[in-house]
N, C-alpha and C positions, 0 to 999 in steps of 0.2 A: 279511523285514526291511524296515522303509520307510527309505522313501530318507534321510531326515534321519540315519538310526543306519548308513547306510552310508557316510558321510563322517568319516573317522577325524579330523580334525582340531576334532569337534563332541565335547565331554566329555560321555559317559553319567551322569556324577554329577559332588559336588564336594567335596573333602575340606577341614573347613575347621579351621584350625588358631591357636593363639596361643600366646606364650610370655610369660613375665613381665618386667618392666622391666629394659631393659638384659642380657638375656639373649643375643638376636644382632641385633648392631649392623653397620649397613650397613659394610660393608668386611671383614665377617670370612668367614673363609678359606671358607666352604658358601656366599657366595654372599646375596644380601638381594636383598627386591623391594620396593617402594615405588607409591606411587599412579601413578607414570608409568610403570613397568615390572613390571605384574600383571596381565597379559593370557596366557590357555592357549596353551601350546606359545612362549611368547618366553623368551628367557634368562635367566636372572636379573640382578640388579647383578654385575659378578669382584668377584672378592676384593681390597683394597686396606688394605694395613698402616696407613699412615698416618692413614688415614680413620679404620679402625678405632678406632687409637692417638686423634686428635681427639674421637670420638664417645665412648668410654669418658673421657677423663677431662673431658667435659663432663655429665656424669649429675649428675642432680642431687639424688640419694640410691643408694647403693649399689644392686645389682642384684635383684630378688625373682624366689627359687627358689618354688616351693609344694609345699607339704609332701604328705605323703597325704592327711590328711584337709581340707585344701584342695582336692586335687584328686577325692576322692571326691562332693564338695559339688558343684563345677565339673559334673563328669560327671552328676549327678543333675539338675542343673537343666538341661543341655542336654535328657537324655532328655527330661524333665517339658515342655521349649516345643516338640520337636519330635510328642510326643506330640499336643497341646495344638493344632498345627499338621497333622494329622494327616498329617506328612512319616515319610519311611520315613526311620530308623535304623538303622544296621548300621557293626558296629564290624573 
């Protein structure tokens, strides 16, 4: 094993995720990460009602779920650029 993969604090991969508008808003109870706190292994944002409470009722169109075939689409063009990328895949 070389040295670089025997330091646990270096990520072997990256899992990379998004959710739709207004779905989870800095203060809600799991916790948010934001440009100044998205770094491997730091904490998240706590949970904060309030915040939460301010952030929701400042949206500025109610919140978007994605349906199946929304998320079917999503998930094909992921494959399609990492393909395209020839990055490894693995779900």
């Amino acid at each position: 094993m070389t040295r670089e993969l025997e330091d646990e604090r270096i990520p072997l991969g990256y899992l990379i995720t998004f959710r739709g508008y207004g779905t989870w808003l800095h203060g809600d109870r799991r916790g948010s990460v934001d440009r100044f706190h998205n770094r491997f292994g730091t904490p998240r944002i706590p949970p904060n009602k309030r915040w939460e409470k301010h952030n929701r009722e400042t949206l500025s169109h109610p919140p978007v779920r994605l349906g199946h075939r929304q998320r079917v689409a999503i998930e094909k063009a992921i494959r399609e650029t990492c393909k395209i990328r020839k990055w490894e895949f693995g779900l």
